[in-house]
BASE-561276 format. One record per residue (C-alpha): residue number from 1; x, y, z. Coordinates in steps of 0.25 Angstrom, whole numbers, plus 2048, in hexadecimal, padded with zeros to 3 digits. Layout:
N
SITE   i  xx  yy  zz
SITE NUM   X   Y   Z
...
//
This chain:
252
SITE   i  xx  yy  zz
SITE   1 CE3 20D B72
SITE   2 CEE 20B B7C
SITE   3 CF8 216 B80
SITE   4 D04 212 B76
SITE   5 D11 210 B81
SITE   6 D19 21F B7F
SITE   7 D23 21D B89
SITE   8 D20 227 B95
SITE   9 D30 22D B92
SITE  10 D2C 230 B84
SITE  11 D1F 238 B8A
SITE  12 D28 241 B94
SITE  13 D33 244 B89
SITE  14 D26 248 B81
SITE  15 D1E 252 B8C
SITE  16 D2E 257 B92
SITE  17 D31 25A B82
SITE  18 D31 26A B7D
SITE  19 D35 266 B6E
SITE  20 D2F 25A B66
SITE  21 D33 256 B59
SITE  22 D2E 24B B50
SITE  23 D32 246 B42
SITE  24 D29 23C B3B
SITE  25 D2B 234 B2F
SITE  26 D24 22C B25
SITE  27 D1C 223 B2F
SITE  28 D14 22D B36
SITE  29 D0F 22F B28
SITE  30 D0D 221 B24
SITE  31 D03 220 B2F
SITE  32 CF9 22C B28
SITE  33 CFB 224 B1A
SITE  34 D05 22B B13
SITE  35 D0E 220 B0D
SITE  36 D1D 221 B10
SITE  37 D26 226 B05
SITE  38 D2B 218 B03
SITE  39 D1D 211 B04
SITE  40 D1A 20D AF6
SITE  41 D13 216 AEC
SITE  42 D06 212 AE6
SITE  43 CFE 214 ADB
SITE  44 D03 21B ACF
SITE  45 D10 21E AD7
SITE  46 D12 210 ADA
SITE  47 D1D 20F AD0
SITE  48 D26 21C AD6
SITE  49 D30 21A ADF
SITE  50 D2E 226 AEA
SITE  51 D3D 228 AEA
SITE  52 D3F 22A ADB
SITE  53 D33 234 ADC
SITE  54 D39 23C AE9
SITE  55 D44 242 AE3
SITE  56 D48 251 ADC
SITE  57 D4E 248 ACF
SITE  58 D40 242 ACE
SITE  59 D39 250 ACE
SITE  60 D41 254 AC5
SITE  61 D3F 248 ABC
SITE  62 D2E 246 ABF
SITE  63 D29 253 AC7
SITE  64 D1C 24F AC2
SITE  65 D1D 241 AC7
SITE  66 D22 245 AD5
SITE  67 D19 24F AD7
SITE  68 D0C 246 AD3
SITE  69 D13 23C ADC
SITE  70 D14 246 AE7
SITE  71 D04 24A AE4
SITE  72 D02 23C AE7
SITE  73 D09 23B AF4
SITE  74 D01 24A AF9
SITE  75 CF2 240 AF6
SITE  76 CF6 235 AFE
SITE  77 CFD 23E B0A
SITE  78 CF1 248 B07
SITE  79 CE8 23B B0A
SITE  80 CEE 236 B17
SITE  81 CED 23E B25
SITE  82 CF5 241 B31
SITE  83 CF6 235 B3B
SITE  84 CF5 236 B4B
SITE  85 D05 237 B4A
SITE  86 D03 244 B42
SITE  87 CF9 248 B4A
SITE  88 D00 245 B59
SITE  89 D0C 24D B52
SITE  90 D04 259 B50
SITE  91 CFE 257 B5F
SITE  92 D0E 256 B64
SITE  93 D10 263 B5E
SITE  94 D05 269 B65
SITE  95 D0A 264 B72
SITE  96 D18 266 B72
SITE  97 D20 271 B74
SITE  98 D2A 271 B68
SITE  99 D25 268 B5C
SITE 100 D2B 265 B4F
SITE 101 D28 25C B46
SITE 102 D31 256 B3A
SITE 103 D2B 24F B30
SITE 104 D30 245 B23
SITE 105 D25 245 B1E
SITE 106 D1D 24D B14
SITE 107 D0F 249 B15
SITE 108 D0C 256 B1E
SITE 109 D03 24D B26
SITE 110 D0A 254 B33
SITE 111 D06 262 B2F
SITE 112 CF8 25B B2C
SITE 113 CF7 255 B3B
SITE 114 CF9 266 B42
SITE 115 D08 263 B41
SITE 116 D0F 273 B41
SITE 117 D1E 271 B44
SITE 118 D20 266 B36
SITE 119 D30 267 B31
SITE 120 D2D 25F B23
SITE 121 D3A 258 B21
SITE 122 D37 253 B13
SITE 123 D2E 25D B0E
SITE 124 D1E 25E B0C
SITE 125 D16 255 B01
SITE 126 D0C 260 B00
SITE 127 D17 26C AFD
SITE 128 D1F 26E AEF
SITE 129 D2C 276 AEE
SITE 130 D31 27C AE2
SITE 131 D3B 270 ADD
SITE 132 D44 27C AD6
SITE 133 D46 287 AE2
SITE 134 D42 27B AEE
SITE 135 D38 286 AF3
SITE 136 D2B 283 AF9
SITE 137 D1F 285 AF0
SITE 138 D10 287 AF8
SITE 139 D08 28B AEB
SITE 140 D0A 28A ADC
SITE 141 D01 28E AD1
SITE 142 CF6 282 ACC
SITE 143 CFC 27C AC0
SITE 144 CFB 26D AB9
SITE 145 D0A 26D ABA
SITE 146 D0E 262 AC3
SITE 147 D17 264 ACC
SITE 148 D13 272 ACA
SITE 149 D1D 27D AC9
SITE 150 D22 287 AD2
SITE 151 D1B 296 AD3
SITE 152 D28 29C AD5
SITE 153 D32 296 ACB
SITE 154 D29 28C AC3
SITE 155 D31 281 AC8
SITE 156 D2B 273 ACC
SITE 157 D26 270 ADA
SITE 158 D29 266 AE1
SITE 159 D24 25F AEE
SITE 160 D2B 265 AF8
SITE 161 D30 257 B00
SITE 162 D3E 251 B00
SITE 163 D42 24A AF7
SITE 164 D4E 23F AF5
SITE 165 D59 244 AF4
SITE 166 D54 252 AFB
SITE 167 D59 259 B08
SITE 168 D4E 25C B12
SITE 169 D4B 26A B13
SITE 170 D56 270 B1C
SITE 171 D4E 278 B25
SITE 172 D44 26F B28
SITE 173 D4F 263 B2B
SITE 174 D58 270 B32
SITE 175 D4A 271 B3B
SITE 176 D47 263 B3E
SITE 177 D55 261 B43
SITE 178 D54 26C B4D
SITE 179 D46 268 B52
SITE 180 D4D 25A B54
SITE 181 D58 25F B5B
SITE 182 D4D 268 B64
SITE 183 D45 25D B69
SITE 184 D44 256 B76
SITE 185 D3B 24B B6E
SITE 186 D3D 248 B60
SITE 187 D33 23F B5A
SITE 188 D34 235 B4E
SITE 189 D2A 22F B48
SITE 190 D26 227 B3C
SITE 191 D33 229 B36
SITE 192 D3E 21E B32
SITE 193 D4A 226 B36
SITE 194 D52 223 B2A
SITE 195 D4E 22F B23
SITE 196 D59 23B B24
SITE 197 D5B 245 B29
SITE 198 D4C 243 B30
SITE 199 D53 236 B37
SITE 200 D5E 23F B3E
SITE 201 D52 247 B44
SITE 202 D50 23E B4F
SITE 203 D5E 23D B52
SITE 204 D5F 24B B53
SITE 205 D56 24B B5E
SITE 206 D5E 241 B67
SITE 207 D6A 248 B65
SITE 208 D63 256 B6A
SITE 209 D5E 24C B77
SITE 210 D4F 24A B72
SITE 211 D47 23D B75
SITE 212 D45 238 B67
SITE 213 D38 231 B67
SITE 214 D35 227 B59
SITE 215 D28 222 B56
SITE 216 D27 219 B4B
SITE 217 D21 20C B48
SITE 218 D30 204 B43
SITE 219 D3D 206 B4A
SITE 220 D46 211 B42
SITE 221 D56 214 B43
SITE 222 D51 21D B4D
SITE 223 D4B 215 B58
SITE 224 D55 20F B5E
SITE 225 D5A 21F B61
SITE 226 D4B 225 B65
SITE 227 D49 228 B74
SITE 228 D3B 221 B73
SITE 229 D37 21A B67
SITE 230 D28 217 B64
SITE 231 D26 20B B5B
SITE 232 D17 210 B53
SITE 233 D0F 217 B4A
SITE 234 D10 226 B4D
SITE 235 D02 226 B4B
SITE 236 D00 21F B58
SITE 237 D0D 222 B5F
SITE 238 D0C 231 B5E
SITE 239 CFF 233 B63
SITE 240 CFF 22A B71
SITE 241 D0C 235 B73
SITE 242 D06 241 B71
SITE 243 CFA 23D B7A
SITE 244 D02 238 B84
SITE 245 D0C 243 B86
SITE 246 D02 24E B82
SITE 247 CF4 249 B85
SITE 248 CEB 24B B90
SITE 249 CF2 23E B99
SITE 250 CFE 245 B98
SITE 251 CFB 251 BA0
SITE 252 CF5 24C BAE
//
């Protein structure tokens, strides 16, 4: 496979850079399988529309159809693996000196790939909260009640994601702002950058003087802003970077 062009600037903002950040959205997923949100349901959910079943009304209206559908979605992300996008991102953690990484998505395929430092902007697929006190739930007693209930106040549970409609949890977003605002590179990738308060993230960064890098295979409202823009798959992209700022031929 020939060396993919990274421009040799982007390679020394890389190796000069203390604090790295990167945000990824849906299409660094896509690539390992998992369907966009958007992408159109099959089978029996054929005939639901994801935006009437992401809401609080519609838990309150079917939480046992919500949280089948979401038993759904945890098979198919549960069937698909981390790509060489996830897997270089974890590799770029290793390697630099201050990593964070902020996320849209909730398949926890980054976690999966030896990801540590994961801010989860819209939640986790494969955690419930409490829909009553909003508090995270890690156990619950086995029961045939679906959703089941809450050990603490027999409440329902509820994935814990975001939904329409929701705010993002503020100490996450508080934390993804301020590693934006730290970095010397901020990366995007695989996201549209028409999703707030993710899309201001980039933005962030230039303002605070980073070199904002996006990777993603159609140009976004971001690109004509980025500092370097690498028109790809992630899965390819991302990996000709780390071996080239941190592989073997970068240290003669």
């Amino acid at each position: 496979m020939s060396e993919l062009p990274i421009p040799s600037e982007l390679i020394t903002c890389l190796r000069a850079a203390h604090r790295i950040t990167a945000l990824t959205g849906a299409g660094i997923s896509a690539e390992s399988g998992v369907p966009t949100f958007r992408e159109a349901q099959t089978g029996l959910w054929a005939r639901y529309n994801p935006e009437e079943l992401a809401t609080p009304e519609a838990f309150q209206r079917d939480p046992k159809l919500v949280w089948e559908w979401y038993a759904w979605r945890q098979e198919r992300v549960r069937q698909a693996k981390p790509n060489p996008g996830h897997l270089a991102l974890a590799d770029i953690e290793r390697h630099a000196g201050e990593f964070s990484l902020i996320t849209q998505n909730v398949d926890g395929l980054h976690r999966r790939a030896g990801s540590h430092q994961v801010l989860e902007l819209h939640g986790n697929l494969f955690r419930a909260k409490c829909f009553n006190e909003d508090r995270p739930v890690e156990n619950w007693p086995d029961s045939d009640d679906i959703p089941p209930r809450c050990p603490r106040c027999g409440g329902l549970l509820r994935p814990d994601v975001v939904w329409f409609g929701e705010s993002l949890p503020v100490a996450v977003l508080r934390a993804a702002e301020q590693a934006a605002a730290n970095a010397n590179v901020f990366l995007s990738i695989g996201t549209s950058s028409l999703v707030y308060p993710a899309a201001d993230l980039p933005f962030i960064a230039l303002k605070s003087g980073a070199a904002v890098v996006e990777i993603n295979p159609q140009p976004t409202p971001l690109s004509p802003h980025a500092t370097f823009s690498l028109n790809g798959a992630s899965g390819i992209i991302l990996p000709a970077l780390a071996a080239q700022v941190w592989g073997e031929q970068g240290h003669h």
